[in-house]
C-alpha positions in Angstrom: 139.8 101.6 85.3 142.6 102.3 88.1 140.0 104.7 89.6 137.3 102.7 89.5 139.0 99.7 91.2 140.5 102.2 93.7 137.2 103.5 94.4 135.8 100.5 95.1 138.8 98.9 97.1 138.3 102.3 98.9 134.1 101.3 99.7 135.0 97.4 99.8 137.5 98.1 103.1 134.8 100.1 104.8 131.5 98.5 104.3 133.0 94.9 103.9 130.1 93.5 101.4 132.4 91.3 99.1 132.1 88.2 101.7 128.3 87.9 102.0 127.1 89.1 98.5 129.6 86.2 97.6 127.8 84.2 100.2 123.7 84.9 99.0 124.7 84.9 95.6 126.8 81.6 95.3 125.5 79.7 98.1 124.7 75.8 96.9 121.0 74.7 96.2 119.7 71.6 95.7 119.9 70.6 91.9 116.3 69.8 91.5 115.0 73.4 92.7 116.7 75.5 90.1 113.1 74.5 89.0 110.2 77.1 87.5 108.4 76.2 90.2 110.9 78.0 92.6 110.5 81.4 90.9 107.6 83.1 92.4 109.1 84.4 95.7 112.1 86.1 93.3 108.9 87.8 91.5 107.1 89.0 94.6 110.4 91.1 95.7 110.5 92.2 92.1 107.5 93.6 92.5 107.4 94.8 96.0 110.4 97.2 94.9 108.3 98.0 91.4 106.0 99.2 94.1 107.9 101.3 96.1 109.2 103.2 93.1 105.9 103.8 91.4 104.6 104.9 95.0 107.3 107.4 95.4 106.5 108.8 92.0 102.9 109.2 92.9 103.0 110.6 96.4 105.2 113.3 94.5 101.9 114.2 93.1 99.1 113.0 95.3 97.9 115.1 97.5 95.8 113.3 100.8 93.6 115.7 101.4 89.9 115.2 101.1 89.4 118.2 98.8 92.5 117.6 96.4 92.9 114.1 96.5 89.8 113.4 93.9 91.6 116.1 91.5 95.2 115.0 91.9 94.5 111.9 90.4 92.5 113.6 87.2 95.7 115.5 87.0 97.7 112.4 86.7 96.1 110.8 84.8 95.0 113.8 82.1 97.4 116.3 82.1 101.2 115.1 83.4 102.9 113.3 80.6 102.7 109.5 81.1 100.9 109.8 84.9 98.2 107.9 83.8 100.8 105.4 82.9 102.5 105.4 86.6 98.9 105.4 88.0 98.4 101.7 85.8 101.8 100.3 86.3 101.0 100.9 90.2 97.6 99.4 90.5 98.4 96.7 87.9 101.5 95.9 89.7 99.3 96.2 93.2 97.2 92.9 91.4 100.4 91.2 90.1 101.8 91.1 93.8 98.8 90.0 95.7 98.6 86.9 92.6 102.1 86.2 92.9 101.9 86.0 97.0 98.9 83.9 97.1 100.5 81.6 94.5 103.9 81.7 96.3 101.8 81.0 99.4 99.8 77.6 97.7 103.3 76.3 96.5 104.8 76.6 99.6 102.0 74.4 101.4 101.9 71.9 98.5 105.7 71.5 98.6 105.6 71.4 102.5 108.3 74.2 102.9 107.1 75.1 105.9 108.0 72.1 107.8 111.3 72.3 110.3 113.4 73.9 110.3 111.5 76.7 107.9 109.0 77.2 110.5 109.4 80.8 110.9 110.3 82.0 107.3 106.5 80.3 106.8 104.9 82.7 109.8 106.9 85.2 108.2 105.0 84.5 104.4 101.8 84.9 106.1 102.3 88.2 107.7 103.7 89.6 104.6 100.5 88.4 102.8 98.3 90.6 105.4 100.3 93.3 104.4 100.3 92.8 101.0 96.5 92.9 101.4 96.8 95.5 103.5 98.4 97.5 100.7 95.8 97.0 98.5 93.1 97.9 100.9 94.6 101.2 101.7 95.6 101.7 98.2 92.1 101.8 97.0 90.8 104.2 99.8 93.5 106.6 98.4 91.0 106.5 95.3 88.7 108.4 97.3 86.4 108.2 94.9 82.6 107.2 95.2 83.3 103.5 95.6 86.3 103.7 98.0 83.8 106.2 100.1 81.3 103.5 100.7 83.8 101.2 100.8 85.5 102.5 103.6 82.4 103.5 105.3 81.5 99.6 104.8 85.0 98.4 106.2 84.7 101.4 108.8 81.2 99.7 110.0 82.9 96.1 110.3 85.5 97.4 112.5 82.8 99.0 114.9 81.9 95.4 115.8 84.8 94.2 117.7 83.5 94.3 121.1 84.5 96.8 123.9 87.3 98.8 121.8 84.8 99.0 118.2 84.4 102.4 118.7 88.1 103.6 119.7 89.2 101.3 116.4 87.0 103.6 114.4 88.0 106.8 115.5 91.5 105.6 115.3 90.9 104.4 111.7 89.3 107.3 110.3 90.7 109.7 112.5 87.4 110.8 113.8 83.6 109.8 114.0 83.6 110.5 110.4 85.3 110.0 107.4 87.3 113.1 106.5 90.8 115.1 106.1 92.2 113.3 108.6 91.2 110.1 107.4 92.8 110.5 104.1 96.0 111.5 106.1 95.7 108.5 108.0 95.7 105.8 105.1 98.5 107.9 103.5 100.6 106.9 106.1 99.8 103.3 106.0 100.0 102.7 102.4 103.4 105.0 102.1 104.9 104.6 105.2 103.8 102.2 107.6 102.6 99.2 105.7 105.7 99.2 103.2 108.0 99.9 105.6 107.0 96.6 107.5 106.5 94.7 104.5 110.2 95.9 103.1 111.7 94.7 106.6 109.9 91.4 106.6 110.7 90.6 103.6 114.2 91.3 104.0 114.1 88.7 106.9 112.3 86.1 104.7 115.2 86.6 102.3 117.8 86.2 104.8 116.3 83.1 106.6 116.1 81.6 102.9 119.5 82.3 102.4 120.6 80.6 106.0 118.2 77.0 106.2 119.0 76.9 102.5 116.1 76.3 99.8 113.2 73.8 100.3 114.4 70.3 98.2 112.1 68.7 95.7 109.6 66.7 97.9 109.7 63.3 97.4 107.7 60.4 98.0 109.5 59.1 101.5 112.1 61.4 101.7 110.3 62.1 105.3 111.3 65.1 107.2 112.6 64.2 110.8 114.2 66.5 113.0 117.0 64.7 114.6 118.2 64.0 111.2 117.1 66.9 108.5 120.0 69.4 108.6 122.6 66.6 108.0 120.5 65.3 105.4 120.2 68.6 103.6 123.2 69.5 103.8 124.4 66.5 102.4 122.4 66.9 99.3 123.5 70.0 98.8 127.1 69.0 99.3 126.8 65.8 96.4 124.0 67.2 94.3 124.2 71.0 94.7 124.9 74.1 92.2 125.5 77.7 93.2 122.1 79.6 93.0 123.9 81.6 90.6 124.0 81.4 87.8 121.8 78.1 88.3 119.1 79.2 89.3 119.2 82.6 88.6 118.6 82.8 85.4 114.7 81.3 85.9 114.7 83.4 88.3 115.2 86.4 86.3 113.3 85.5 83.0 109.8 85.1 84.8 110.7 88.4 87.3 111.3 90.3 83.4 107.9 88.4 82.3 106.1 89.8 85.1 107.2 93.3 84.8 106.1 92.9 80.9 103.2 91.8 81.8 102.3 95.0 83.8 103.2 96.8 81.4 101.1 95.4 79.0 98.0 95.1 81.2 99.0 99.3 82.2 99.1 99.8 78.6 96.1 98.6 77.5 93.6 99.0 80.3 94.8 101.8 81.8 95.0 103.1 85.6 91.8 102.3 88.3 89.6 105.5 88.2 89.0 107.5 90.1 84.9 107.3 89.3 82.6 109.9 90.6 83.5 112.3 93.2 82.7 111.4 96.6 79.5 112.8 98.0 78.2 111.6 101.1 74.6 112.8 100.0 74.7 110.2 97.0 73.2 107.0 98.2 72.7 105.6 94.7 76.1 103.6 94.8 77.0 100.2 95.0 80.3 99.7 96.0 82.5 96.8 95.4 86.1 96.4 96.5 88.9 95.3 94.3 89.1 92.3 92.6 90.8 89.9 95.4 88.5 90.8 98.0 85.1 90.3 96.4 84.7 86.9 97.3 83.8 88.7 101.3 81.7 90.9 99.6 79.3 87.7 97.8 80.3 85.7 101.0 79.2 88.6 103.3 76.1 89.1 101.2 75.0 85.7 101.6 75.1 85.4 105.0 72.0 85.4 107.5 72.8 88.7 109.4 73.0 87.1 112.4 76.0 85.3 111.8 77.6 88.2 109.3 79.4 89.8 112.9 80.6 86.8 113.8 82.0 85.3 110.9 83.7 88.9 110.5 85.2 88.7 113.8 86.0 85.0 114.3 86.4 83.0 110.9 89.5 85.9 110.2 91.3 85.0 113.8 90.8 81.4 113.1 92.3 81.3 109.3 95.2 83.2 110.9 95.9 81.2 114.0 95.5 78.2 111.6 98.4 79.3 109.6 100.3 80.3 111.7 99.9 76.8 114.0 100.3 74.4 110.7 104.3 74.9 110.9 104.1 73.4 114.3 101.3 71.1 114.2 103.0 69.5 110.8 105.9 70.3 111.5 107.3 66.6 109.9 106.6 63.6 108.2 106.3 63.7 104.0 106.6 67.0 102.0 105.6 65.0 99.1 102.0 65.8 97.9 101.6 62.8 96.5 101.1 61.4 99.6 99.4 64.5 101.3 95.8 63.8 100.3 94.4 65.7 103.2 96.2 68.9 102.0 96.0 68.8 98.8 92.0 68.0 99.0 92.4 71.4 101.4 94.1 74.2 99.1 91.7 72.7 95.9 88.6 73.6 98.4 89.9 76.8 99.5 90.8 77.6 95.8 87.0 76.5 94.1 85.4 78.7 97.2 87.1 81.4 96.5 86.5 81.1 93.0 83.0 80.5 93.3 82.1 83.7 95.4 84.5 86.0 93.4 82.3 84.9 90.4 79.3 85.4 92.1 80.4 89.2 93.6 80.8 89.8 89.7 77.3 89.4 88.9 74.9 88.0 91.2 71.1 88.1 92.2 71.4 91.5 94.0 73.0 93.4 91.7 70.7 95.5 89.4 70.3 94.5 85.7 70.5 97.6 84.2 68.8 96.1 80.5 66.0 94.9 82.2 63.9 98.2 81.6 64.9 98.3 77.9 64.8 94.8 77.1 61.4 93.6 78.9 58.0 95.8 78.9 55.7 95.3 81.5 53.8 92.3 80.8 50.3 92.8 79.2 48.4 91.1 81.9 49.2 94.1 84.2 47.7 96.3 81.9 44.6 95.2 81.7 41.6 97.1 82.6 43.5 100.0 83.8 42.6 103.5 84.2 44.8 106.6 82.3 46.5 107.7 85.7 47.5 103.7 86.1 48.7 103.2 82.4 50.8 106.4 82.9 52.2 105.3 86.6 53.2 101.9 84.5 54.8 104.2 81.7 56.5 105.8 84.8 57.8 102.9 86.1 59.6 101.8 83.0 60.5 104.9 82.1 62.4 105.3 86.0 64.2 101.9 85.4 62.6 100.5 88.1 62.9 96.9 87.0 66.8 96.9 87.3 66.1 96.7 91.1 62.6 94.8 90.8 61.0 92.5 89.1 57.5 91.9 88.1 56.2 89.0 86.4 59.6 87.3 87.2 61.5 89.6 84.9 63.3 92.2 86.0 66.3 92.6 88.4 66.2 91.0 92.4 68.7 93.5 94.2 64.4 94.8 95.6 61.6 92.2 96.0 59.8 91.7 93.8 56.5 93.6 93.1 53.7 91.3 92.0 51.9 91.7 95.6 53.5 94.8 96.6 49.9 96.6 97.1 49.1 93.2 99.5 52.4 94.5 102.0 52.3 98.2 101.5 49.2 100.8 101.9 49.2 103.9 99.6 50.4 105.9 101.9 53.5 103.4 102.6 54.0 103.3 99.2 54.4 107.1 98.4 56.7 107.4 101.5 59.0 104.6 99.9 59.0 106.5 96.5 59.7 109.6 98.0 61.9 109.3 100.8 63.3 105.8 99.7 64.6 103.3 102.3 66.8 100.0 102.7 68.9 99.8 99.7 66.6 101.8 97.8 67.4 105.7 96.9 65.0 108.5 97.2 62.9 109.8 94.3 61.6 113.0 96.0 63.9 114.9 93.8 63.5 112.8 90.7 59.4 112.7 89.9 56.8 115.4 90.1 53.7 115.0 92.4 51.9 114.0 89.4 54.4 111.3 88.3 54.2 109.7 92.2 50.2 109.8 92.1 50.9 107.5 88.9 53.3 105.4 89.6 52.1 104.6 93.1 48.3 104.1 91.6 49.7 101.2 89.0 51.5 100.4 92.0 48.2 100.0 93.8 47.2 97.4 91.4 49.6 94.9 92.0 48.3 92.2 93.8 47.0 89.0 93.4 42.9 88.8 92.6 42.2 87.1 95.8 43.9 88.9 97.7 42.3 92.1 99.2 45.0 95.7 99.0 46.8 96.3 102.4 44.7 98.7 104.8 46.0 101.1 107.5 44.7 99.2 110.8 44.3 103.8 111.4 42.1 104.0 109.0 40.2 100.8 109.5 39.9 101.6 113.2 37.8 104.8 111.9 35.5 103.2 109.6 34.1 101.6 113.0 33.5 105.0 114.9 29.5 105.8 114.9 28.8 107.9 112.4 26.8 110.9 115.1 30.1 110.7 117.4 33.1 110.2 114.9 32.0 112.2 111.6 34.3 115.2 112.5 37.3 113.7 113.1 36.8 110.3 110.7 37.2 113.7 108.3 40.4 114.7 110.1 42.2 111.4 110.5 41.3 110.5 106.6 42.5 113.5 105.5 45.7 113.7 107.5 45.6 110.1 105.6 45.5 110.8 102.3 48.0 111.2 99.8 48.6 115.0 99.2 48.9 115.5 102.8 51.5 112.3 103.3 53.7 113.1 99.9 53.9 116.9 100.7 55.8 116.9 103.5 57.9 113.9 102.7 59.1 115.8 99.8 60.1 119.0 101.7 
């Protein structure tokens, strides 16, 4: 014990750290806030460091390279003892943070904590929560698996839109015209290095300016916040009705930090890391990639957009929602804290709470995404079967044997990610038709590779049947401009344009 206490008398007279741990860790807070309600910026710093010790752990392993990065996760998470588990407790603890922010964030504005003289630790909340999205953006490119692929390429395409500088943001984001090596490399940096090093600093000054203006009080009804007189009223609360933060409000402080971390572990536990899924492959256009769970309400939001306004909303509504934070402090800067008499924004955080709600609900399922039962569950309806011929019965057989009707529906069953085909042969000639098959197009994937000649000739004949009866098939305006040539001046090359017309000669190269 006599070495211990010299050691430490030895450290204490050097780095002089007795006086303000004392300070942080028994400076008086108002009574009323050693409250449950107070405990979710204690958790978010609980998890921020859960964070960087799970991400040093990983980068131990990972490798951000675009040919190893794919198969250093396997390795994790199949053959190092327990890597699987790091892998979960990261990205579980990844989800925990960005909850616990965005929470922190809606008590904050509710309780009117950012009002004076708090102005500044509220601009710094906000910056941390666009880093702590930020994390989680990069986080799941370092996936590099099929989704995060697309995704970036997606995210990559958005940034090419700023005006002027869209194509130096790109090349600066990926590292080149293309998404690569050095792209990997790139988002390595800013999810190990960068962004947590920011975030860690920030947060560090959050914590310190907390420790300084003291903790928000319990709003109440007209206790109204004034400048001239707020700091001697604070502090005067403090002084007749304060306890030292610890152990007063420590202890709250530590129970729901522990139930947090349980909770990570459990959800690691149980469900395990986030993929990777397939290798990326650029040549693989038969993906539909969604981001993570707390940015799927752009992707529904995004989707529903006209695309004329999709730029931009992407490049103004973001701008605005930041500026408007970051102005509230000093637009509302006084007056009540108390939300009982803050209609106005409490009516605003429950409509920015059902929105998001709403489109993250629809991003989960919604009217473009395929319905991959739809070709098991529904046949093709009789009526469409009707007087056909073999080669039509065996295109229809084709068709629901291909799982077209995840993407399409007929008869108004069947999936809406593609129109639907009930007129198709009224919008699309047969040589349109094959092309599409073949070659695909849009958001649909090519076939070429997938169906023989004579599967294509079937499919595209039932195809051809689809239309309403008063309504006459689509023509070529080619092929109809031929039909009027006189028969003694046109015959020969009628022959050549209908041939150069027909199917076999339109599939065979599109298949090549």
């Amino acid at each position: 014990m006599r070495w211990v206490k010299q050691t430490y008398n030895w450290l204490e007279s050097r780095l002089q750290l007795e006086g303000p741990v004392k300070d942080a860790v028994l400076h008086p807070v108002p009574r009323n806030t050693a409250s449950w309600w107070y405990v979710f910026g204690s958790a978010a710093f609980t998890l921020l460091i859960l964070q960087i010790v799970t991400g040093i752990l990983l980068a131990l392993v990972y490798v951000p390279s675009a040919g190893e990065a794919w198969n250093s996760l396997n390795m994790l998470n199949h053959q190092l003892p327990l890597g699987w588990f790091l892998r979960a407790m990261h990205g579980w603890g990844s989800n925990f943070m960005v909850a616990i922010v965005l929470i922190h964030m809606a008590q904050v504005f509710m309780f009117g904590s950012y009002k004076y003289p708090r102005e500044l630790t509220w601009i710094l909340g906000v910056f941390l929560l666009l880093m702590t999205l930020g994390m989680a953006f990069t986080g799941q490119v370092l996936r590099f698996d099929q989704d995060s692929y697309w995704g970036l390429g997606i995210g990559a395409s958005i940034v090419s839109r700023v005006p002027f500088i869209g194509r130096s943001l790109v090349h600066l984001l990926l590292g080149g015209p293309i998404i690569a090596g050095a792209t990997l490399t790139r988002f390595f940096a800013l999810h190990v290095f960068i962004i947590p090093g920011a975030l860690l600093l920030f947060a560090c000054a959050h914590v310190w300016m907390v420790l300084k203006l003291g903790i928000n009080e319990w709003p109440m009804p007209g206790r109204a916040v004034r400048r001239s007189t707020y700091i001697a009223e604070y502090n005067k609360l403090t002084h007749e009705d304060g306890i030292p933060f610890f152990p007063g409000a420590f202890w709250k402080d530590l129970y729901f930090s522990g139930a947090i971390i349980a909770a990570v572990v459990v959800c690691a536990a149980v469900f395990g890391p986030y993929g990777p899924s397939g290798q990326p492959d650029p040549t693989i256009i038969r993906t539909v990639p969604k981001p993570d769970f707390f940015f799927l309400w752009i992707y529904a939001l995004l989707a529903y957009l006209p695309p004329s306004l999709e730029t931009p909303f992407l490049l103004i509504a973001p701008v605005l929602a930041i500026a408007g934070l970051v102005a509230l402090p000093f637009m509302a800067g006084e007056g009540e804290k108390s939300w009982h008499r803050r209609p106005i924004a409490v009516l605003t955080l429950v409509t920015v709470a059902v929105i998001w709600g709403v489109f993250t609900n629809l991003a989960t399922y919604t009217p473009w995404s395929p319905k991959m039962n739809a070709w098991s569950s529904d046949t093709v309806p009789e009526r469409y079967l009707h007087g056909l011929t073999p080669v039509e019965r065996r295109g229809a057989i084709v068709f629901q044997a291909m799982q077209c009707r995840n993407c399409h529906s007929i008869g108004g069953q069947g999936g809406e990610r593609g129109p639907a085909l009930d007129s198709v042969a009224t919008r699309l000639t047969e040589d349109q038709l094959i092309r599409q098959v073949i070659q695909g197009g849009g958001n649909m994937p090519a076939y070429g590779k997938n169906l023989s000649p004579s599967q294509v000739t079937a499919l595209v004949s039932f195809l051809d049947t689809l239309h309403p009866h008063n309504q006459p098939e689509a023509v070529d305006s080619a092929e109809r401009a031929v039909t009027t040539i006189p028969a003694e001046t046109g015959a020969k090359s009628s022959t050549k344009v209908k041939a150069s017309a027909s199917p076999q000669a339109s599939a065979a190269p599109a298949g090549n």
